[in-house]
C-alpha positions in Angstrom: 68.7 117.4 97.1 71.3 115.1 96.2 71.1 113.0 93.1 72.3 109.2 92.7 73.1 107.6 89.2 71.3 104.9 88.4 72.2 102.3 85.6 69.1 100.5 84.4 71.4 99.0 80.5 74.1 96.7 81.7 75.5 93.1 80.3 75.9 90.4 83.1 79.4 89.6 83.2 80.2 85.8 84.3 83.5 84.0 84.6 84.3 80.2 83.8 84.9 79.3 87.5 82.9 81.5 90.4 86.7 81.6 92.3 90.1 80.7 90.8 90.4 78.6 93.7 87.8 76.5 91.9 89.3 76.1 89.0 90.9 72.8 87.9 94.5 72.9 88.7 97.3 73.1 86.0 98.7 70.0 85.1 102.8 70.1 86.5 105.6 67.9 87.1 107.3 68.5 90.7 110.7 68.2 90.2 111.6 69.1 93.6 109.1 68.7 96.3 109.1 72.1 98.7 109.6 72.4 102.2 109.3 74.7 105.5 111.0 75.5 108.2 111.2 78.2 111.3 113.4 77.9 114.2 113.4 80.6 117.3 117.0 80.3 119.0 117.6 82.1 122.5 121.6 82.4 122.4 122.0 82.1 126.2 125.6 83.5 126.4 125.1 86.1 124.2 121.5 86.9 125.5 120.5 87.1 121.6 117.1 86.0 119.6 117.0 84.2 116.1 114.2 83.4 114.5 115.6 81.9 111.3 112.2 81.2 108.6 113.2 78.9 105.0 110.8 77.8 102.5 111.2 76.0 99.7 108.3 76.4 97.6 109.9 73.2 94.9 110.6 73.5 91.3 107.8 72.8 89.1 107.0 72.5 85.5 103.6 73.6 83.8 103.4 70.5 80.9 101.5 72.5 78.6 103.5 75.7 78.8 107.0 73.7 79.3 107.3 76.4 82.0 109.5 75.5 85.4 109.5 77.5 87.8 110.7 77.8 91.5 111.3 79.9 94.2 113.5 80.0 97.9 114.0 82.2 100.8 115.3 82.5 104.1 115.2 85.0 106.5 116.9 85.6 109.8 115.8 88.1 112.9 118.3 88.7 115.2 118.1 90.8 118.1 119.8 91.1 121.6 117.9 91.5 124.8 117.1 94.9 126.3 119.2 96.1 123.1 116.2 97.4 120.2 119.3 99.1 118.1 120.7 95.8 117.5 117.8 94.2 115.8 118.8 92.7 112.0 117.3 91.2 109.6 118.6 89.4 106.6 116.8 88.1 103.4 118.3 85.8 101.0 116.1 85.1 98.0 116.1 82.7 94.5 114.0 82.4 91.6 114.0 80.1 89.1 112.2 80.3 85.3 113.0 78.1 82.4 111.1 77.5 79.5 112.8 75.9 75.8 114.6 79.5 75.2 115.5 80.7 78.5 117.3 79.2 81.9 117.2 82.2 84.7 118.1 82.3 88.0 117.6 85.7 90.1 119.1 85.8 93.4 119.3 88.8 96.2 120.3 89.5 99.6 118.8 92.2 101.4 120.2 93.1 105.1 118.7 95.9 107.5 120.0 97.3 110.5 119.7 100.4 112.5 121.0 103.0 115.1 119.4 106.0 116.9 119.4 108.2 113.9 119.2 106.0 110.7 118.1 102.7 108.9 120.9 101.3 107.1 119.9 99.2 104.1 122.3 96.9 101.9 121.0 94.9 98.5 122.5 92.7 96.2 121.1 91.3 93.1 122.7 88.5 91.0 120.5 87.5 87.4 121.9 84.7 85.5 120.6 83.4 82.2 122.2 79.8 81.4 124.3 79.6 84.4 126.3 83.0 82.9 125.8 86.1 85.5 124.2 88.5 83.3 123.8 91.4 85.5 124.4 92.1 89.1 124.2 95.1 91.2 124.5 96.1 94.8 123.8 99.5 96.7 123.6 100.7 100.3 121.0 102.9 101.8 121.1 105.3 105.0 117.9 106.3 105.4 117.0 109.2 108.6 114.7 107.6 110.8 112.5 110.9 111.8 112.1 109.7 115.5 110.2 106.2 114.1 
């Protein structure tokens, strides 16, 4: 015979708003309005795809907080036809947060390719902290791809 707990002494938890979605937005000033775009190229004399994606999500600042904040990213996919080995993709990503004792930027570039055998992974990472680069690194991976 199998036995099921049973809890009969609980305290009803309930929140201020049912969803977060319901709750009153945060007051901001937009600084910089965002934006979107995504364009798919067929290179016709090099028989190469792009599909090249940006958004813009603006700069904002939370008024109570004096927090600003943004972010941007673009990302390209590349890829010649009848050619799955020459498929690349490439990230380039910023963040911006500011507040009364702190201006940072972090930016990184991330690029993927592959052959029969490996992945081959390269990263960079840039922080600055009152337009002065603070730190900054970059590395390459090779990674076996184990018939995937």
């Amino acid at each position: 015979m199998l036995g099921t707990p049973v809890i009969n002494d609980y305290s009803e938890v309930t929140l201020k708003h049912v969803q977060a979605e319901t709750a009153a937005p945060i007051d901001k000033k937009v600084l910089r309005e965002g934006s979107r775009t995504r364009d798919v190229i067929k290179k016709l004399t090099e028989d190469t795809w792009v599909l090249e994606e940006y958004s813009d999500e603006g700069l904002r600042t939370l008024t109570n907080l004096n927090i600003t904040y943004g972010t941007e990213n673009r990302n390209v996919y590349t890829i010649k036809e009848g050619d799955p080995l020459s498929a690349k993709v490439e990230c380039d990503w910023k963040v911006i947060v500011k507040d009364d004792d702190i201006d940072t930027e972090l930016t990184t570039r991330s690029v993927m390719t592959a052959d029969q055998d490996y992945y081959y992974l390269l990263n960079e990472l840039t922080a600055w902290n009152d337009r002065n680069e603070v730190f900054s690194k970059a590395w390459n991976k090779k990674i076996k791809r184990n018939y995937t």
